[in-house]
C-alpha positions in Angstrom: 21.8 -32.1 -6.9 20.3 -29.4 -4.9 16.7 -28.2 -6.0 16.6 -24.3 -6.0 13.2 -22.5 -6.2 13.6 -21.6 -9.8 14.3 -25.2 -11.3 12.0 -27.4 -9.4 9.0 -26.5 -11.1 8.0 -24.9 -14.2 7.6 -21.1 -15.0 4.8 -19.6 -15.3 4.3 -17.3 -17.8 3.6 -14.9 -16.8 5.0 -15.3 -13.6 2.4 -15.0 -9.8 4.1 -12.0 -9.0 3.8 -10.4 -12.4 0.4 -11.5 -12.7 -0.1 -9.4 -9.3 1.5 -6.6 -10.4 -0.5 -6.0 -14.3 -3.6 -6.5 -11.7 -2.8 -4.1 -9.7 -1.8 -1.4 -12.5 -5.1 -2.3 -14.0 -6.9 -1.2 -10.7 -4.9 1.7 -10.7 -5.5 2.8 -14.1 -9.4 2.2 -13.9 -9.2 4.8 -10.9 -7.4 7.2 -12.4 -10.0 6.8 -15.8 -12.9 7.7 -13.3 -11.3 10.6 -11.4 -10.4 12.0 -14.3 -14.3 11.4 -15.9 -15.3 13.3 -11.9 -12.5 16.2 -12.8 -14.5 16.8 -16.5 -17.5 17.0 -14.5 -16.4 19.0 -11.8 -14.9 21.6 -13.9 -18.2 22.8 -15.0 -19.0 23.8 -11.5 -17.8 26.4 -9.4 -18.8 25.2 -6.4 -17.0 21.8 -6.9 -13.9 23.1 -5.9 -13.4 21.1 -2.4 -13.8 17.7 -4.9 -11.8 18.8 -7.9 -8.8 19.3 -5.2 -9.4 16.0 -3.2 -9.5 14.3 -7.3 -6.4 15.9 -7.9 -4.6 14.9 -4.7 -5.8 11.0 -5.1 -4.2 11.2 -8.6 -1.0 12.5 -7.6 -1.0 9.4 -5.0 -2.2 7.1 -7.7 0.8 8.2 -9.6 3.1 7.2 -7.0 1.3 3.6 -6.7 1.7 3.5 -10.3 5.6 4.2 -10.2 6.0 1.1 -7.3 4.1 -1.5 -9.1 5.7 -0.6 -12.1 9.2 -1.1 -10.9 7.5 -4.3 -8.8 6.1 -5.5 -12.6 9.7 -4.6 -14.4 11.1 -7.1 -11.4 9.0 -9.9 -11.5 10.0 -9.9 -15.7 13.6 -9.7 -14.6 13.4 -13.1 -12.1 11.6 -14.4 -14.9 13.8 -13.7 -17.9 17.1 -15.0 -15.7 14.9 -18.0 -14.5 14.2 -19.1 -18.1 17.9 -18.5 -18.3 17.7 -15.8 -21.0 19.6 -13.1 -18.7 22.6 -14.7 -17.0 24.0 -13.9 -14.1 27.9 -13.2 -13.6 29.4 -13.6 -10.3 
């Protein structure tokens, strides 16, 4: 019998690449929690204009980083969930 990647040793739950993905949704999310706090701040002060824009413009790319590890994350639970044999593949 030939040993494919996904039967010759157990799953881990959740999986490496999952694991990788929350992580990096977590960084992303801490960011986004501090630029916001620097955008509360900066609001306040007219001459903060130069930072409020370069806040907004790393949370618009923060939002795209969000949207690829998220569909990275929603992967990784697919592999898993056919691995463990719960979604099945038809040919």
């Amino acid at each position: 019998m030939e040993c494919d990647k996904r039967s010759c040793k157990p799953i881990e739950i959740p999986t490496d690449d999952e694991v990788k993905a929350l992580n990096a949704l977590r960084e992303i999310k801490d960011r986004v929690r501090s630029l916001k706090n620097i955008l509360i701040e900066k609001e306040n002060n007219s001459d903060a204009r130069e930072g409020i824009e370069k806040a907004e413009k790393e949370l618009l790319q923060l939002k795209t980083e969000w949207k690829e590890w998220e569909k990275k994350r929603e992967s990784a639970a697919r592999e898993r969930m056919i691995a463990l044999g719960h979604i099945r593949l038809d040919n």
